[in-house]
C-alpha angles and dihedrals in degrees: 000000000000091000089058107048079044092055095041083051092054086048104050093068085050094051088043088057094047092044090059089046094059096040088048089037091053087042086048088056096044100046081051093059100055130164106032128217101264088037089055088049085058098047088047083062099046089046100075088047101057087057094055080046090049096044096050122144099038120215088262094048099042090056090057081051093064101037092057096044085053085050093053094048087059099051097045082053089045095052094045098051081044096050091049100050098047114047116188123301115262132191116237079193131071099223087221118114128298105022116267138180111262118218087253078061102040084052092053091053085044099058094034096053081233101171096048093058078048091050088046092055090026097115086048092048082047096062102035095054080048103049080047107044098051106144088346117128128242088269089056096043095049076051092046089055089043094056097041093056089048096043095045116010094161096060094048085041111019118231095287096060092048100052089044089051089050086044094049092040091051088049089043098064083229139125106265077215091066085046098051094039075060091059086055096058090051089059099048090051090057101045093048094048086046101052093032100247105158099235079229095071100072096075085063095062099034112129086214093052093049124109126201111256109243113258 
């Protein structure tokens, strides 16, 4: 019984050797083979598609390419140089009513030294709101002192005021007509302080605040 299970023990490392030949020997044979047929099938398809991968953008297409990313160049230049010159717009007015000078406002008349290019043309300002506001009511006469400032701003300014209010406008990034719809706040303030007319008033006699009396 010993010399059996002795000679069963000598065989099992040859069997083990002749086992791994034949599995190397049928992966051999399939690794050889590939693709098969149904697997090349599938890589004759891809391949066509790979060279319209390869060959993108074409030369028409690449050209569009280029010419939109230029254009977008441009516009983003365009829209810096824009943004920088204009700054937001800003009131030089509060909307409340009625209508007063804001602090951006107040700053403006500050820095232009706008009341004392009023106090140099005021007897001229005088006589004209007067001329003007004869038998006219506190709301035509605020709209007296707007129009004035808008129609002839170098006679309620000099020329230059005038000039230092484009100049400030321009820097400002802001419309010259808000500034000079500013200028006619300042006169109204004055005229009305001068010839007593309470500023309240106004609303009383504002087309837009009226109601129609009932029939």
């Amino acid at each position: 019984m010993a010399e059996i299970l002795q000679f069963i023990f000598t065989l099992l490392p040859v069997g083990a050797v002749i086992a791994l030949i034949f599995w190397a020997g049928f992966y051999f044979y399939k690794v050889r083979n590939l693709p098969c047929t149904a697997h090349s099938e599938g890589i004759d398809k891809i391949k066509p598609l790979e060279v319209k991968i390869d060959s993108l953008p074409c030369g028409n297409h690449h050209s569009k390419i280029d010419n939109l990313i230029a254009l977008t160049n441009r516009i983003d230049g365009n829209l810096s140089a824009l943004t920088a010159f204009i700054k937001p717009e800003r009131s030089v007015f509060e909307t409340k009513s009625p209508i007063t000078v804001s602090d951006y406002g107040n700053r403006i008349s500050t820095e232009l030294g706008l009341n004392s290019y009023i106090d140099k043309n005021w007897d001229f300002i005088i006589h004209y709101v007067d001329e003007q506001a004869e038998s006219k009511n506190p709301y035509d006469i605020q709209q007296i002192c707007f129009n004035l400032a808008m129609s002839e701003p170098v006679k309620v300014l000099s020329d230059e005021g005038f000039d230092a209010l484009k100049r400030k406008a321009y820097n400002e990034g802001v419309l010259l007509h808000s500034f000079q719809q500013l200028v006619g706040i300042l006169v109204r303030e004055r005229y009305f302080k001068e010839r007593g007319i309470d500023v309240w008033e106004i609303d009383n006699h504002d087309p837009s605040k009226q109601t129609d009396s009932p029939q």
